[in-house]
C-alpha positions as CSV (number, residue, x, y, z in Angstrom):
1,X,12.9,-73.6,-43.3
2,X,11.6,-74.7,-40.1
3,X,14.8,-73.0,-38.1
4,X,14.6,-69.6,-39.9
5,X,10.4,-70.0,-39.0
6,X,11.5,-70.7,-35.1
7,X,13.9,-67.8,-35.3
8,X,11.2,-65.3,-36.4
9,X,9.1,-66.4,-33.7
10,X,11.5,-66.2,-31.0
11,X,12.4,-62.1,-32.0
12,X,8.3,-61.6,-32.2
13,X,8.6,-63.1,-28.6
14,X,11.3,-60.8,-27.7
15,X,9.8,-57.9,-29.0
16,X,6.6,-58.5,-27.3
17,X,8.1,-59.0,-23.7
18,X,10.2,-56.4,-24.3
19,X,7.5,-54.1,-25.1
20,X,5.2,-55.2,-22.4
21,X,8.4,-54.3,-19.8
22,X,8.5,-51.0,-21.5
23,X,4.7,-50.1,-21.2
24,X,5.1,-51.6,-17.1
25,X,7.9,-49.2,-16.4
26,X,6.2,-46.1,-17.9
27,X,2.9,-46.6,-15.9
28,X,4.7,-46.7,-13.1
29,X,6.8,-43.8,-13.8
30,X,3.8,-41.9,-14.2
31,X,2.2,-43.0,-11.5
32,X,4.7,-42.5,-8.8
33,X,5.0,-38.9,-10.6
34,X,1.6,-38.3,-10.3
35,X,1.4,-38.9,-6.9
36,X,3.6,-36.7,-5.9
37,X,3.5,-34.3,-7.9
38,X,-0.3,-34.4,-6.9
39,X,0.9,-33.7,-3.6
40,X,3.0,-31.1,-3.7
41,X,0.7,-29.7,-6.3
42,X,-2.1,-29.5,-3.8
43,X,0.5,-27.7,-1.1
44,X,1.4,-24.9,-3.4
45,X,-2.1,-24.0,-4.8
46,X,-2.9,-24.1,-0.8
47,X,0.2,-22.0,-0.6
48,X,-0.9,-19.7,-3.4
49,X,-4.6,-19.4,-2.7
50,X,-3.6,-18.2,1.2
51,X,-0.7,-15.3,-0.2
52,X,-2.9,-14.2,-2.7
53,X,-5.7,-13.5,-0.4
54,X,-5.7,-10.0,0.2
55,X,-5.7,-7.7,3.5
56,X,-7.6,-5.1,3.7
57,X,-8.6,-2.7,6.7
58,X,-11.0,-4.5,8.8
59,X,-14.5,-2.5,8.9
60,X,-17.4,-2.8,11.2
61,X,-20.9,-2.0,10.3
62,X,-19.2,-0.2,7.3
63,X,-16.5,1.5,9.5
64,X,-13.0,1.1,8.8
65,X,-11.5,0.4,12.1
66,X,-8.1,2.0,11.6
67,X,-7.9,5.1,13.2
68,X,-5.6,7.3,15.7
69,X,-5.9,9.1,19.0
70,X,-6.8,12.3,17.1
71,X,-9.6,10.5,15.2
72,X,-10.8,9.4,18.7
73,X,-10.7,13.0,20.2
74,X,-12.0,14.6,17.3
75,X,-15.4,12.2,18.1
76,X,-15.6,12.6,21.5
77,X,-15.3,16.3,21.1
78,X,-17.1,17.1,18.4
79,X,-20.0,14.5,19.8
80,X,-21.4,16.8,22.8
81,X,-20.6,19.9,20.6
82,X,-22.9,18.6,18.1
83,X,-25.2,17.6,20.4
84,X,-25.3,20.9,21.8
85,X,-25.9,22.7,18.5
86,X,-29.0,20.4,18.2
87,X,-30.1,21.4,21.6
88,X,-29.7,25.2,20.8
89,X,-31.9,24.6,17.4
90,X,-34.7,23.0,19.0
91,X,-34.8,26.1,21.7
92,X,-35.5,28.2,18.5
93,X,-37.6,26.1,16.7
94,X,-40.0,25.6,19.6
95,X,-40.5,29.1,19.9
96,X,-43.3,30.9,17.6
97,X,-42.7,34.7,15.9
98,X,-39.0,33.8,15.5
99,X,-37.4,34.7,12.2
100,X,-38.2,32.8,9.4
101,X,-34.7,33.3,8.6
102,X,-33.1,32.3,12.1
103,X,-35.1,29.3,11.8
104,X,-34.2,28.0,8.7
105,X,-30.4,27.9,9.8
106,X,-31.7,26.1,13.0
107,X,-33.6,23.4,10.7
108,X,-30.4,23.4,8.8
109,X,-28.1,22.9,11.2
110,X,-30.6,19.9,12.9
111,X,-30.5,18.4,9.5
112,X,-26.8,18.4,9.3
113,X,-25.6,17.3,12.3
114,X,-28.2,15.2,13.8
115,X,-26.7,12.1,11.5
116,X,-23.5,13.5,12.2
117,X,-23.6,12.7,15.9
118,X,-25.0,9.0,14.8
119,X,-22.3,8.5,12.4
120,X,-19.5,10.0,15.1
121,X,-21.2,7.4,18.2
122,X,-20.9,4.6,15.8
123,X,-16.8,5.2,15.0
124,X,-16.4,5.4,18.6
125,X,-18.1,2.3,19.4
126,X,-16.4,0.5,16.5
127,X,-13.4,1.9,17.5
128,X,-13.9,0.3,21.1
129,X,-13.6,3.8,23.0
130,X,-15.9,5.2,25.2
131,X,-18.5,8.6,23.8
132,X,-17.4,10.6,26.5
133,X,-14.4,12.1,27.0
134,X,-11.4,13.0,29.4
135,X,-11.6,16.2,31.5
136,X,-8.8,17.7,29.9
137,X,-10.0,17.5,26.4
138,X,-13.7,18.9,27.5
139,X,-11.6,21.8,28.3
140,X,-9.8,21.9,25.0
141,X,-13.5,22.2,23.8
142,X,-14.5,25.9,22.2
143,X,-17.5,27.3,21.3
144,X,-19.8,25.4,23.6
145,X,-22.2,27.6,25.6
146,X,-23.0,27.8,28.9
147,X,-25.7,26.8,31.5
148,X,-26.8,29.9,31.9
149,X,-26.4,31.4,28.5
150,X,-28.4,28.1,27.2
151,X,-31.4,29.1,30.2
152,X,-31.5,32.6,29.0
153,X,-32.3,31.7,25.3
154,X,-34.8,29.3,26.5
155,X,-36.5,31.9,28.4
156,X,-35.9,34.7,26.0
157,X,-38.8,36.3,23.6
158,X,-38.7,35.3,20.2
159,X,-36.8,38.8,18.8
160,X,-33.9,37.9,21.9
161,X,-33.6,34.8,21.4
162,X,-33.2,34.8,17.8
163,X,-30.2,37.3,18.4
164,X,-28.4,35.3,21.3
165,X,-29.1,31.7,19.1
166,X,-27.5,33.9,15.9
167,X,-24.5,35.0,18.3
168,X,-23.9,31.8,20.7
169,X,-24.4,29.6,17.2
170,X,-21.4,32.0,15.3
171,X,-19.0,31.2,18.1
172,X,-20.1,27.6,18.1
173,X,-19.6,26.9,14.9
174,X,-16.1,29.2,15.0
175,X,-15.3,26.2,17.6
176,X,-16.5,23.4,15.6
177,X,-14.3,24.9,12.8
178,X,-11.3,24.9,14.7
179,X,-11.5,21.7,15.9
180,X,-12.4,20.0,12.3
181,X,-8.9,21.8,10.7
182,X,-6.9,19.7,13.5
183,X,-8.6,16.5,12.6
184,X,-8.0,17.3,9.3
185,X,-4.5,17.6,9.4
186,X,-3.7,14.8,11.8
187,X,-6.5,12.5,11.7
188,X,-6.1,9.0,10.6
189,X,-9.2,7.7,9.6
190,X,-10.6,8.6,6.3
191,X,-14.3,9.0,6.9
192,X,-13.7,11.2,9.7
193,X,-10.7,13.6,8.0
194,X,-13.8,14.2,5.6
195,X,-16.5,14.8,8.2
196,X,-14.0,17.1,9.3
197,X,-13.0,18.4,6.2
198,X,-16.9,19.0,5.6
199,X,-17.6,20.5,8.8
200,X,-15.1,23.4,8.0
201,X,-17.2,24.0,4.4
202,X,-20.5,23.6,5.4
203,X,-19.9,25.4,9.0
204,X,-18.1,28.4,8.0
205,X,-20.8,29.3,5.2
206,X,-22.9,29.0,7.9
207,X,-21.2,31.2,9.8
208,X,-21.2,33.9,6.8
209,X,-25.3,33.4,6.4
210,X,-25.6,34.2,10.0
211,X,-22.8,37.0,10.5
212,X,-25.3,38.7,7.7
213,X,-28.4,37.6,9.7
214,X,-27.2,39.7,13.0
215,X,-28.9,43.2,13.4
């Protein structure tokens, strides 16, 4: 009786220790596991987070910043030949018995492409080239008026000078036109293959309004 009782405690003994080795060697499984695991868990959601980031075009002040040479020449181009239509619209609008008809295209075309010409100065400076332009592209300009065309509409009567802003203004927007179809087929830069693509719409109705305004 009292050996079977010694043998029973003995396996309880046994079973204990053994139990207790078992439980020792599975923490430390784990923990060894979890340590690096941890670590190379860590690296590949760093891994992950920084290949799933995505790239996009870089923009400044709302400008994308990609953009060709043609972008860059359509801007510097069409910059002083904006700026010149503005200049020829405020001639008209200054002077009083002119057409009420002449003058609304002059408002018009003031409304139009006075934020234009912002919009094209702040591609070019986000773009990091300079507003003005080369020789040879100035010359590759068409439309623009001259000096001395320019001092004869400011010094013309209101009847005169409404037919010379209506005929300098048909060939400047012709120009404009022409130059807006080349940036729209090889321009780069979104926003300005649709200013160009908007110039040729808005411009060539224009064109129409005032071919039917000529006497």
């Amino acid at each position: 009786m009292g050996q079977r009782t010694g043998q029973r405690r003995a396996a309880v003994h046994t079973s204990a220790l053994g139990l207790a080795l078992a439980t020792l060697l599975v923490t430390g499984c784990a923990g060894a596991g979890n340590g690096n695991d941890g670590g190379h868990g860590d690296h590949d959601m760093a891994n992950t987070s920084a290949s799933s980031t995505p790239s996009g075009t870089a923009t400044t002040g709302g400008t994308t910043t990609t953009h060709n040479d043609a972008d860059v020449t359509f801007a510097q181009m069409m910059l002083p030949h904006h700026e010149q239509a503005v200049q020829l619209s405020d001639i008209v609008l200054a002077k009083s018995g002119v057409d009420p008809q002449v003058t609304a295209v002059a408002k018009q075309v003031k409304a139009a492409q006075g934020p234009e010409i912002t919009t094209m100065r702040n591609w070019l400076r986000a773009w990091g080239a300079p507003a003005t332009m080369s020789a040879a592209h100035g010359h590759a300009m068409s439309g623009m008026v001259s000096d001395a065309d320019v001092r004869a509409l400011r010094d013309a009567d209101a009847a005169t000078a409404a037919d010379l802003f209506l005929t300098h203004m048909i060939a400047h927007h012709e120009g404009a036109v022409a130059m807006a179809r080349e940036q729209a087929a090889n321009g780069q830069n979104r926003e300005a293959v649709r200013l160009a693509q908007d110039v040729v719409t808005s411009q060539t109705a224009e064109i129409a309004r005032m071919t039917a305004l000529q006497h």
